[in-house]
N, C-alpha and C positions, 0 to 999 in steps of 0.2 A: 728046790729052795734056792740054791745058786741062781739059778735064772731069775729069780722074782729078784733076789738081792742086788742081782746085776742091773736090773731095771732100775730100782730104788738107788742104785748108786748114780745113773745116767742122769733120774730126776734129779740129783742134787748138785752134778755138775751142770747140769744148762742152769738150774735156779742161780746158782751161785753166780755162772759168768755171767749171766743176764743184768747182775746184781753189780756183782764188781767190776765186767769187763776184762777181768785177769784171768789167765791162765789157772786151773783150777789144780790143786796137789794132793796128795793123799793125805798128808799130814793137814790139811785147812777141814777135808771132808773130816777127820777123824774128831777132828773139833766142834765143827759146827754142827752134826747132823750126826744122830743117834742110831749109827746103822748097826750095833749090836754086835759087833765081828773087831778084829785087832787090826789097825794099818796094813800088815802083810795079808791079811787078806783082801783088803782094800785094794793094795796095788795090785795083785792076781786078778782081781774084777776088773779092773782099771785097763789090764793088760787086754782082759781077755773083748771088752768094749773096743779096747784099737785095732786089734785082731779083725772083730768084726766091721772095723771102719764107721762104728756109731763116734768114735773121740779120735783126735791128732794131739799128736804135739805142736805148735807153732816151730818152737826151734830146741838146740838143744840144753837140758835143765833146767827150762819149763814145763809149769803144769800141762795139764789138756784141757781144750773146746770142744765143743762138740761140731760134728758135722754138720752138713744138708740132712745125709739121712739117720743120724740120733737126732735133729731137732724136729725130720719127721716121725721117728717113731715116740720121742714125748709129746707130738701133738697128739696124734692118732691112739697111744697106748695110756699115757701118762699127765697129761694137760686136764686138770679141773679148773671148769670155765668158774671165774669166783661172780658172784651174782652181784649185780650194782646196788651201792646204797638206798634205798625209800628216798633221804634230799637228791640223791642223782639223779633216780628214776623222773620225781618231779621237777627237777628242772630242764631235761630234755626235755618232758613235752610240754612244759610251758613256754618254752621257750620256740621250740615248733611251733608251737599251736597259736600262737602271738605274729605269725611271719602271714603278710598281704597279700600274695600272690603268691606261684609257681619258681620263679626266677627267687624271691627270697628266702622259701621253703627250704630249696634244694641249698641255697647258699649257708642258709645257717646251718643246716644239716654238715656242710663239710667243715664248719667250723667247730662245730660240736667235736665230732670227730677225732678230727687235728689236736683238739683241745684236751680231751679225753686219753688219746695216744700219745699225744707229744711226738706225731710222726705225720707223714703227708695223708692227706684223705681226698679222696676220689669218689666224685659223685655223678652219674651218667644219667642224665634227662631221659624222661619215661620215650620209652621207644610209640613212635605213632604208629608200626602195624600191633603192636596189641596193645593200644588204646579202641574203646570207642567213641564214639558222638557225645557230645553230652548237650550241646544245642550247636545251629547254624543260625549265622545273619547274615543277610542279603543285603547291602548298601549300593546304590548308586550312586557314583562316580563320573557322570557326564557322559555327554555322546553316547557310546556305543559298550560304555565299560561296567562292570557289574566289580562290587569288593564281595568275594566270598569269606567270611572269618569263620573257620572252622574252630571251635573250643571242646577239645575231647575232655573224657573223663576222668583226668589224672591231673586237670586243669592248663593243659598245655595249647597254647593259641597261636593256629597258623592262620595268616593271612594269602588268598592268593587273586590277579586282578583275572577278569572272565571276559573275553569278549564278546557281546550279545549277537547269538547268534542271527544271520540275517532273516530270516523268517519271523523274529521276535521284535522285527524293529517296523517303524510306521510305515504309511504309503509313501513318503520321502525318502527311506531309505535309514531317516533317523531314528534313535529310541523313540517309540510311541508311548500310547496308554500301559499296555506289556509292563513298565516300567514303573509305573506309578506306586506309591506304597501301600493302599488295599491290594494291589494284585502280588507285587512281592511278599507282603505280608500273610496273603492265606496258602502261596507256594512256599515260602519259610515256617509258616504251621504245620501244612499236611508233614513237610518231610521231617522236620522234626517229634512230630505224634508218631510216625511210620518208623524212625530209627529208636525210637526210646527203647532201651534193655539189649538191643540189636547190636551185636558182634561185627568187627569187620567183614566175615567174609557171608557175614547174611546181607548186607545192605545193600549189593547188586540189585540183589532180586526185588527187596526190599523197596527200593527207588524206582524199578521196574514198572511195581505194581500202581503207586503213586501217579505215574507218568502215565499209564493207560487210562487214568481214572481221569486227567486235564483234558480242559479245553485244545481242542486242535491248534488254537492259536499259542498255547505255552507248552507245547512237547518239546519242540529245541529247545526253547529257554531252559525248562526244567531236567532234560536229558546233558545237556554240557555243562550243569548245577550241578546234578547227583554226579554225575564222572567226574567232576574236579574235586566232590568231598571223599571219593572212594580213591583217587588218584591220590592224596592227599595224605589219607589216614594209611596209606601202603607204600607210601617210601620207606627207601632203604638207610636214607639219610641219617645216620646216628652221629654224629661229629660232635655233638655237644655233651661235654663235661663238665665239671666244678672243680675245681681243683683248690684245696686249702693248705696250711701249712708246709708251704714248699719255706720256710724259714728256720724249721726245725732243722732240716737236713745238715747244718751250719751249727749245729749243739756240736758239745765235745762228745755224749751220749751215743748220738748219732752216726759216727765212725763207720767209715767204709774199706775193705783194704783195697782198693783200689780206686780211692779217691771220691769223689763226689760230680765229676765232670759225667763218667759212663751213666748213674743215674739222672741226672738233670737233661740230658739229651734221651731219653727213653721217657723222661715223663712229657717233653714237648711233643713226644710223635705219636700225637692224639690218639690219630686213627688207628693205631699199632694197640696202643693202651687201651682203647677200646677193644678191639679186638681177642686181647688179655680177660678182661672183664667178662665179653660175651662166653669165652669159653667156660669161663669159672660160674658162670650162672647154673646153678641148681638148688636144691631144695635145703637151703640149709643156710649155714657158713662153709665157705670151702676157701682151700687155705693151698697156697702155691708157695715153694721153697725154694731159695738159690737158686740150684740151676733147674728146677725143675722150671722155672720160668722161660719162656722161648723167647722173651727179650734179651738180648745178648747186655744188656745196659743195668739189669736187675738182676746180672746172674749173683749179686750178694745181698741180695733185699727178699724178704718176705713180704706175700700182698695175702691179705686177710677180705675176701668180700660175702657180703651177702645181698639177698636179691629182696627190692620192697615193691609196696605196691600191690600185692595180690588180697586184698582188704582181710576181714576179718573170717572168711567161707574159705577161705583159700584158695588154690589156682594159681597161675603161673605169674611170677612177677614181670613188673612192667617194664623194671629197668636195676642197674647195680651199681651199690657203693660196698665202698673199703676203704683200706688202709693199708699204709705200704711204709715201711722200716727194712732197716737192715735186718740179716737174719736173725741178731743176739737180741730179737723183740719179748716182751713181755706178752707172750702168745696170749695167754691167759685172759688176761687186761682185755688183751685189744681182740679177741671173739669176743670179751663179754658186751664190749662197746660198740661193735660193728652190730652185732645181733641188737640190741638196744637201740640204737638210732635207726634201724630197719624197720623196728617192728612200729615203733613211733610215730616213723614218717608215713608207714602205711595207713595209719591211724588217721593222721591229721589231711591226706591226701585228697582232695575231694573223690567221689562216688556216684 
């Protein structure tokens, strides 16, 4: 029974500082929260929490805070995610589902976010090795040059230029007929009909088959086509982020004991921050604390992310947002908003 009590007393110390940002007391707990026991046992639980290093004092004759690890044992033990309003629910995804492209999708998405938290939000562009195809275009370019636009299916559109290769170009040396747009055209059909439902690492083969099946006069053209769309969709290149509400960080809320320079230099070094993200990709919401963060810049911030994109069947998301506050966050809140703008954006994502 002490142990549950002690739990319940932890709850109401993070609730509270979360609340007030103060130091939290025995006498405030005995007040505000109905733990059923007298002050002196209060302080006994209180004690026996510092003991275990879940609460500190800041200084001395003040209340306590909680720690890194009492704000993770209220995630993990004690945190009820509170469920979003019906008008919240529908205004994320009207408000999704309202955004023109990929670039505005992801953009409002971090704005939601931001907005929902009142803390920074981080939004990472669907990664291109686990997207697939969702159509190719073949454009010509003059001379010698082919525009390949790759649009996978998470609606993300790369462009790359191709040089034709020399067996594809006329008895001059220049692009010939090879280049005209019935012949591109039924070579942007076949491989398009041939990738449809087709996974990155089927499409080798996949293009393969395609390419035995042409005329002798378009197997290069069509073999350094299919290798620049599988070249393409298998970079490693993840550098792109969203990045919303870095204005928040600048509330009085928002407070950091070590200032606000160590975060604002860990949120510009992208690739780091990505990095952060990729590891925290799993099935769920997953929630990184203090120091449990390997950014030395975030060792006083909580980042809350979850992974979207894996449509409605499930399977592995495509790419991760979150959310990132100091540790005294309204965990609560901000799982119920990360999961919510997740499951949304997978929703509205093209398929």
């Amino acid at each position: 029974m002490s142990e549950e009590r002690r739990l319940e007393v932890l709850r109401a110390i993070v609730e509270d500082y979360v609340s007030t940002r103060e130091p939290v007391g025995s006498r405030v707990l005995t007040e505000r929260h109905r733990l059923g026991v007298s002050p002196a046992t209060i302080r006994n639980d209180m004690a026996a929490l510092e003991e275990a290093g879940l609460i500190a004092q800041p200084h001395t004759s003040a209340g306590r805070i909680p720690t890194d690890k009492g704000y993770r044992l209220f995630v993990d033990r004690l945190a009820e995610v509170r469920p979003l309003s019906v008008p919240q629910k529908r205004a994320i995804e009207t408000f999704l589902s309202e955004a023109v492209d990929l670039d505005d999708v992801l953009t409002r998405a971090g704005r939601l976010i931001a907005q929902l938290t009142g803390q920074v939000a981080v939004v990472q562009y669907p990664s291109l090795r686990r997207s697939g195809l969702r159509h190719l275009e073949l454009v010509p370019v003059g001379g010698e040059r082919l525009l390949v636009v790759v649009i996978t299916d998470t609606g993300r559109v790369e462009q790359r230029y191709l040089e034709v290769p020399s067996a594809a170009a006329g008895p001059d040396g220049t692009a010939g007929t090879v280049l005209d747009d019935g012949t591109l055209g039924e070579l942007r059909a076949r491989l398009n009909a041939a990738a449809a439902g087709k996974g990155l690492t089927d499409l080798p083969v996949t293009f393969a088959r395609v390419v035995e099946s042409l005329d002798p006069t378009l197997v290069d053209l069509a073999t350094a086509v299919a290798e620049t769309v599988v070249e393409t969709l298998g970079e490693e290149n993840e550098e792109r982020i969203v990045l919303a509400g870095t204005a928040n960080l600048a509330r009085a809320s928002m407070r950091f004991e070590q200032g606000l320079s160590p975060v604002l230099e860990a949120l510009e070094e992208q690739v780091v921050l990505l990095g952060l993200l990729t590891e925290m990709a799993v099935d769920g919401v997953a929630v990184r604390i203090g120091h449990e963060n390997r950014l030395e810049g975030l060792a006083q911030a909580s980042v809350v992310t979850s992974g979207y994109g894996s449509g409605d069947e499930g399977g592995d998301p495509v790419a991760i947002l979150g959310s990132i506050g100091p540790t005294r966050m309204d965990y609560p809140g901000t799982i119920a908003s990360v999961r919510a703008v997740a499951r949304y954006l997978s929703r509205v994502l093209p398929h």
